[in-house]
C-alpha positions as a Markdown table, in Angstrom:
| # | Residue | x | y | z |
|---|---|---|---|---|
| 1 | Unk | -156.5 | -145.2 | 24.6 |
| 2 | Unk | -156.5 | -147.1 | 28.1 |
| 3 | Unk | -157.8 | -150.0 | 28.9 |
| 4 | Unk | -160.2 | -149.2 | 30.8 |
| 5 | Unk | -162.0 | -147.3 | 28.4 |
| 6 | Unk | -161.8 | -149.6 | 25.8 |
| 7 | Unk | -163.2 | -152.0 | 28.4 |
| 8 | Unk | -166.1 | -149.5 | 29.0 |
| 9 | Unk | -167.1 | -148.8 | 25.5 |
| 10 | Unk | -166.8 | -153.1 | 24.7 |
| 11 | Unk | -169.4 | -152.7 | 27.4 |
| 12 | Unk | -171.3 | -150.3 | 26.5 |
| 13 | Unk | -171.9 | -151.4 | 22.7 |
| 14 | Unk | -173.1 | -155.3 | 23.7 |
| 15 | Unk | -175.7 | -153.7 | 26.2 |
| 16 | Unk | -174.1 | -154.3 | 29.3 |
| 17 | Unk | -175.3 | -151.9 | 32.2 |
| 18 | Unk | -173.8 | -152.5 | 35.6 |
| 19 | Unk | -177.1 | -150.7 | 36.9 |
| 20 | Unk | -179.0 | -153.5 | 36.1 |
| 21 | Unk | -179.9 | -155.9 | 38.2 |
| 22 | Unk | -178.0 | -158.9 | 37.4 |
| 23 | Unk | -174.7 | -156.9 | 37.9 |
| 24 | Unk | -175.9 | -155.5 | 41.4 |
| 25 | Unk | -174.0 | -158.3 | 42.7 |
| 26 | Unk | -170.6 | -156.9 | 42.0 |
| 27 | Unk | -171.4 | -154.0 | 43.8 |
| 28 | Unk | -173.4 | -155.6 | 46.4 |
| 29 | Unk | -170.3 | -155.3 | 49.7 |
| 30 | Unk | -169.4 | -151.9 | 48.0 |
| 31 | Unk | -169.2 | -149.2 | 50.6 |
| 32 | Unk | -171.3 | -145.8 | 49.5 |
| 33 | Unk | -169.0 | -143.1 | 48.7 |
| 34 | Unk | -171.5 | -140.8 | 50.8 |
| 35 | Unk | -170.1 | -142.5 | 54.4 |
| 36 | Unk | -167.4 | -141.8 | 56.5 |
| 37 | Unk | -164.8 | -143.8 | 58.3 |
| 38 | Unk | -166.8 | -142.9 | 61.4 |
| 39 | Unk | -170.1 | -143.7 | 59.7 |
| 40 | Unk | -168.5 | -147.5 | 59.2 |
| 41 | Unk | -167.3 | -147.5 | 62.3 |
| 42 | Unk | -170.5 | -147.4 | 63.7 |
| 43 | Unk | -172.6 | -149.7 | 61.5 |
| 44 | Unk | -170.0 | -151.7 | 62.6 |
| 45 | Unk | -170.0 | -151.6 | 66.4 |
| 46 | Unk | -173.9 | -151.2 | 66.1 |
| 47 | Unk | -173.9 | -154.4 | 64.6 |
| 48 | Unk | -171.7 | -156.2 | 66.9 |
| 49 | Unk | -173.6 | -155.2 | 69.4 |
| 50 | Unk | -177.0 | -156.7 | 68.2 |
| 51 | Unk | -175.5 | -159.6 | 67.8 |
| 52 | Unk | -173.9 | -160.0 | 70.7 |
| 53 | Unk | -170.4 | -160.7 | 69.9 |
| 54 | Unk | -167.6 | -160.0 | 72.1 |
| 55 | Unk | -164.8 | -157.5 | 71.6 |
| 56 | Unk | -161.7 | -159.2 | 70.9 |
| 57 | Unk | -159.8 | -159.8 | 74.2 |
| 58 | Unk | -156.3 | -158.3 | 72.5 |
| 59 | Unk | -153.1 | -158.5 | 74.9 |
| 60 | Unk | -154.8 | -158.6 | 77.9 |
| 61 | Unk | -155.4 | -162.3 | 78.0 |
| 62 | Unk | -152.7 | -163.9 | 76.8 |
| 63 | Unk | -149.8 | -165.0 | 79.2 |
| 64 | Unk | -146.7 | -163.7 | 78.0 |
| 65 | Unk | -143.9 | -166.5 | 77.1 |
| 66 | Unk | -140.3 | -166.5 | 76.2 |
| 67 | Unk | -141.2 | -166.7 | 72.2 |
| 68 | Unk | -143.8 | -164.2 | 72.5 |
| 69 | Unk | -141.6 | -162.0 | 73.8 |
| 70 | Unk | -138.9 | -162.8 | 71.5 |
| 71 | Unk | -141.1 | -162.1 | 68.7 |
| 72 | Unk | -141.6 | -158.8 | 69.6 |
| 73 | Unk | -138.0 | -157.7 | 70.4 |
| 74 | Unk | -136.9 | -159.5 | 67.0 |
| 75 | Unk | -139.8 | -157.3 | 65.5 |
| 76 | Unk | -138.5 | -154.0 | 67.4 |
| 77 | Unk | -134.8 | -154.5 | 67.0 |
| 78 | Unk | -135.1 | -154.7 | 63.2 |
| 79 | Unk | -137.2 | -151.5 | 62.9 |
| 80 | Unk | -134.6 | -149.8 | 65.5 |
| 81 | Unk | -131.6 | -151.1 | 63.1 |
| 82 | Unk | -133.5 | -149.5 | 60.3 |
| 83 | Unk | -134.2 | -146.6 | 61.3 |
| 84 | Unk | -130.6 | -146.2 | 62.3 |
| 85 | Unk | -129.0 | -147.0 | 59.5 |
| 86 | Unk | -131.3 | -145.1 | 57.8 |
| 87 | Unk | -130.4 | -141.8 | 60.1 |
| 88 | Unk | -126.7 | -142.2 | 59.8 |
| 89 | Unk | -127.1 | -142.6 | 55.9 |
| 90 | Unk | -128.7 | -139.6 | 55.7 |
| 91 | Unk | -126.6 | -137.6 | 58.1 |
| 92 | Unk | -123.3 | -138.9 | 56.0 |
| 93 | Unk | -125.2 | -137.5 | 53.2 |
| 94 | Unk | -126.2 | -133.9 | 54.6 |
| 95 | Unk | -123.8 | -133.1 | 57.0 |
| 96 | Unk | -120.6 | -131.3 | 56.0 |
| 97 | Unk | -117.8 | -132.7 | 57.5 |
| 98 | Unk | -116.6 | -136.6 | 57.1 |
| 99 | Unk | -116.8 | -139.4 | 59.8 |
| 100 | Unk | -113.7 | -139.0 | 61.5 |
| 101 | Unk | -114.6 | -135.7 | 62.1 |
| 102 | Unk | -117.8 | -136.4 | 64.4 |
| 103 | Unk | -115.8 | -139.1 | 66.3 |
| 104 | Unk | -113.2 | -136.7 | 67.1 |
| 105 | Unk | -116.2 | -134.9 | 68.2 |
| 106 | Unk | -117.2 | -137.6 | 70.5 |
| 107 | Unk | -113.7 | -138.0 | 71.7 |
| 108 | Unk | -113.5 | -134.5 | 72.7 |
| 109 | Unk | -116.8 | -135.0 | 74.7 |
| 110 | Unk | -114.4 | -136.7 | 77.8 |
| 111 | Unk | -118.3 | -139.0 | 78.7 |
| 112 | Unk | -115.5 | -141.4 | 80.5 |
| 113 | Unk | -115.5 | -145.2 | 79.3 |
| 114 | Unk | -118.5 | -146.5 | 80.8 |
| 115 | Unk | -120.4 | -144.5 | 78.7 |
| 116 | Unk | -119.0 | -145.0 | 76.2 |
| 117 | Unk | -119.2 | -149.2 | 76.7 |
| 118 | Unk | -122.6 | -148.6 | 77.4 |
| 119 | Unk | -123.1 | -147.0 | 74.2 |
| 120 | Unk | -121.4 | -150.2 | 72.3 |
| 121 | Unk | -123.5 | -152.2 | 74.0 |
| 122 | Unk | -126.4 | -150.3 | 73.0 |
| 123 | Unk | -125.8 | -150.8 | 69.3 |
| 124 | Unk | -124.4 | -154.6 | 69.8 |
| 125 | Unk | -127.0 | -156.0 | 71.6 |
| 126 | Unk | -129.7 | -155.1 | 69.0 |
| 127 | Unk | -127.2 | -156.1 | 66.3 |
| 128 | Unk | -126.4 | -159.4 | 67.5 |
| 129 | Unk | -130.3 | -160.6 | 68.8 |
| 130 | Unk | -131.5 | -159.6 | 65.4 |
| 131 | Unk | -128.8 | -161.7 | 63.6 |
| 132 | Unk | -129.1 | -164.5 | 65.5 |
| 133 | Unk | -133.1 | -164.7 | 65.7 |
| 134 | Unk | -133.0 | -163.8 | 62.0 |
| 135 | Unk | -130.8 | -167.0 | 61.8 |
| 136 | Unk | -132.9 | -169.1 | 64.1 |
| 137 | Unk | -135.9 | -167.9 | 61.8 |
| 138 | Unk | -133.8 | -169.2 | 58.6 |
| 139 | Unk | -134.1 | -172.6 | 60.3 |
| 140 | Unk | -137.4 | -172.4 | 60.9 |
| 141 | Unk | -138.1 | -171.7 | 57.0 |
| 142 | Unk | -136.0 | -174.8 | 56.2 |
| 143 | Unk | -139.3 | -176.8 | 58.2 |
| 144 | Unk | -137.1 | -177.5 | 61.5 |
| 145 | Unk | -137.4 | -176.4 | 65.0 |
| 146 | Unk | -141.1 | -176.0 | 65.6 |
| 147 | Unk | -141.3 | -178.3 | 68.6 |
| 148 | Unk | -142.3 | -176.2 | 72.0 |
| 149 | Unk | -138.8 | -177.5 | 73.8 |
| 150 | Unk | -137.0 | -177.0 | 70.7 |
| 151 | Unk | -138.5 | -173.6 | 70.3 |
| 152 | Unk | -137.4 | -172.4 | 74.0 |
| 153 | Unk | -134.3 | -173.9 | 73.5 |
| 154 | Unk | -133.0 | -172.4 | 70.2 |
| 155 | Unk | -134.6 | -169.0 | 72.0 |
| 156 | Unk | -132.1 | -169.2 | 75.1 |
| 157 | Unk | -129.7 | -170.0 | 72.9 |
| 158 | Unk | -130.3 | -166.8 | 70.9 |
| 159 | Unk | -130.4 | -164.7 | 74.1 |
| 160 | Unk | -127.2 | -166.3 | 76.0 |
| 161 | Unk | -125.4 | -165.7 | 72.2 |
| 162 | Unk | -126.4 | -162.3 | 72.0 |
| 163 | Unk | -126.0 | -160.9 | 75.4 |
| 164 | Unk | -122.1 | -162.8 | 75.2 |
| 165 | Unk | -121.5 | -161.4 | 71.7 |
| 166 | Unk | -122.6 | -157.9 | 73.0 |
| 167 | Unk | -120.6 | -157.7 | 75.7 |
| 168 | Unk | -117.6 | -159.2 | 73.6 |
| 169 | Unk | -118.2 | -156.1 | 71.1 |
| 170 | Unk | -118.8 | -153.9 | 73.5 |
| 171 | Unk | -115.5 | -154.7 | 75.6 |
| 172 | Unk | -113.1 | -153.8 | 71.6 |
């Protein structure tokens, strides 16, 4: 038997009703399974309105500053990495022939070297930025770094480290 029934019958033999009223307060904040999303929405903005509370201000306010933005690109190149790594793993698994194969494939393409660099640089710039803000975020878990100068700092040194190391993978 599962728990939860033997939880409901323990109830139910020592009298205990959640209809009654001294248990209405567990269920007080408990949406009506009648409503909609849309329904909630409204009660929602409806109420905001009568009280006269501003919408929040989102992006629109907020000046945009070397961290913020570093945040965002540290956020953006990890779910790019992933989802790469995740489509090459699956193509190695579903497609027929192996590796060399497809680069012989690319080879054969004649795109001419600055393509091809460009293409290097494409996958070494994301690389490099995410491993060296992930390493400036490591310092920052160890309690160091928080200072604004020391913030801006350790990002410009992240972006002068990636951009070099890109271009030094990029140029093998």
């Amino acid at each position: 038997m599962s728990n939860m029934a033997l939880l409901l019958r323990t109830l139910a033999r020592q009298g205990v009703c959640i209809s009654k009223p001294q248990y209405n307060v567990l269920f007080r904040h408990a949406v009506p399974m009648g409503t909609t999303a849309k329904d909630e929405m409204d009660k929602f903005w409806a109420k905001n309105t009568k009280l006269n509370r501003p919408m929040s201000p989102h992006l629109t306010i907020y000046e945009w500053s070397v961290p913020m933005m570093m945040s965002v690109t540290h956020r953006g190149t990890g779910v790019g990495l992933s989802g790469a790594i995740s489509a090459f793993a699956m193509a190695a698994l579903v497609l027929p022939e192996n590796y060399t194969h497809y680069l012989d494939l690319i080879n054969s393409l004649s795109v001419g070297p600055y393509l091809i660099g460009l293409a290097k640089l494409g996958i070494a710039f994301p690389l490099s930025y995410h491993t060296f803000n992930g390493i400036r975020h490591l310092y920052w878990d160890i309690g160091k770094g928080f200072k604004i100068p020391e913030v801006y700092r350790t990002g410009y040194t992240v972006i002068g480290l990636s951009v070099i190391t890109s271009i030094a993978l990029a140029l093998m």
